[in-house]
C-alpha positions as a printed Julia matrix, in Angstrom:
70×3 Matrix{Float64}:
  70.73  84.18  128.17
  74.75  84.57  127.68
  75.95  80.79  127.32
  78.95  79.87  129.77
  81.88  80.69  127.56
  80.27  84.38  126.69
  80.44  84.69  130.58
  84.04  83.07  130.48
  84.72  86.22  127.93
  83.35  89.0   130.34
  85.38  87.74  133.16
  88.73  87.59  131.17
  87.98  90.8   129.69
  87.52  92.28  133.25
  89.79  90.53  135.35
  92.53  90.62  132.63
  93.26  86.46  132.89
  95.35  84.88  130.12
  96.2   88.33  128.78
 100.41  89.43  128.8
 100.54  92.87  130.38
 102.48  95.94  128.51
 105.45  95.19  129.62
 105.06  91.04  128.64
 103.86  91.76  125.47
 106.98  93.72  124.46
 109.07  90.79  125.68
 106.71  88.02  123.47
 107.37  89.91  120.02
 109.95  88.7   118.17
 112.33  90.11  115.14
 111.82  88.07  111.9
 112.69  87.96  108.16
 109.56  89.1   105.99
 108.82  86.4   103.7
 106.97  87.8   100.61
 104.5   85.78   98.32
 103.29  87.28   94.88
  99.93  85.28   93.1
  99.64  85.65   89.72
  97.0   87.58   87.5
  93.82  85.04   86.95
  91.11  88.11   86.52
  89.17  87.21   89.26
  90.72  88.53   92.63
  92.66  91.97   92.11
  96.38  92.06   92.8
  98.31  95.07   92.7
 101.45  94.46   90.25
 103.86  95.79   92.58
 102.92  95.27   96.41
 103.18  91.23   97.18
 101.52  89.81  100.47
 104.13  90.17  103.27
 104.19  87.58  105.82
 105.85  87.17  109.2
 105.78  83.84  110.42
 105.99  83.15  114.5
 106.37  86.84  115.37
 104.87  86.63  118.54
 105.87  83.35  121.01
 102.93  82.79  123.27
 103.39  81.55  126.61
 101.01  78.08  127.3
  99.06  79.91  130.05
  98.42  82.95  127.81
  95.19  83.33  125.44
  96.65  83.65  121.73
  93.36  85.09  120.59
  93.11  87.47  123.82
């Protein structure tokens, strides 16, 4: 039996609620600086030696009535 916030998900995936349409979403991203961070070697997770972990912080600017995760 779907709980009440799996039936919450099947009506905002079919009614489109709290989700920006095309044209909104265009208008949400937003240019930013890439801010690179490179980990050092410590033989247990593999890092490539020349490609750092690229990061763009607050690309997108959600609106309050707008589901971040939808």
């Amino acid at each position: 039996m779907p709980t009440l916030e799996d039936l919450k998900g099947y009506m905002e995936r079919a009614t489109g609620l709290k989700r920006p349409g095309k044209r909104k979403a265009v208008d949400l991203a937003r240019a930013r600086k890439p801010v690179t961070v490179r980990f050092k070697d410590d033989g247990l997770i593999p890092n490539h030696p020349r490609w750092p972990l690229v990061l763009y912080r607050n690309a997108v600017a959600f609106d309050e009535d707008l589901d971040a995760a939808a």
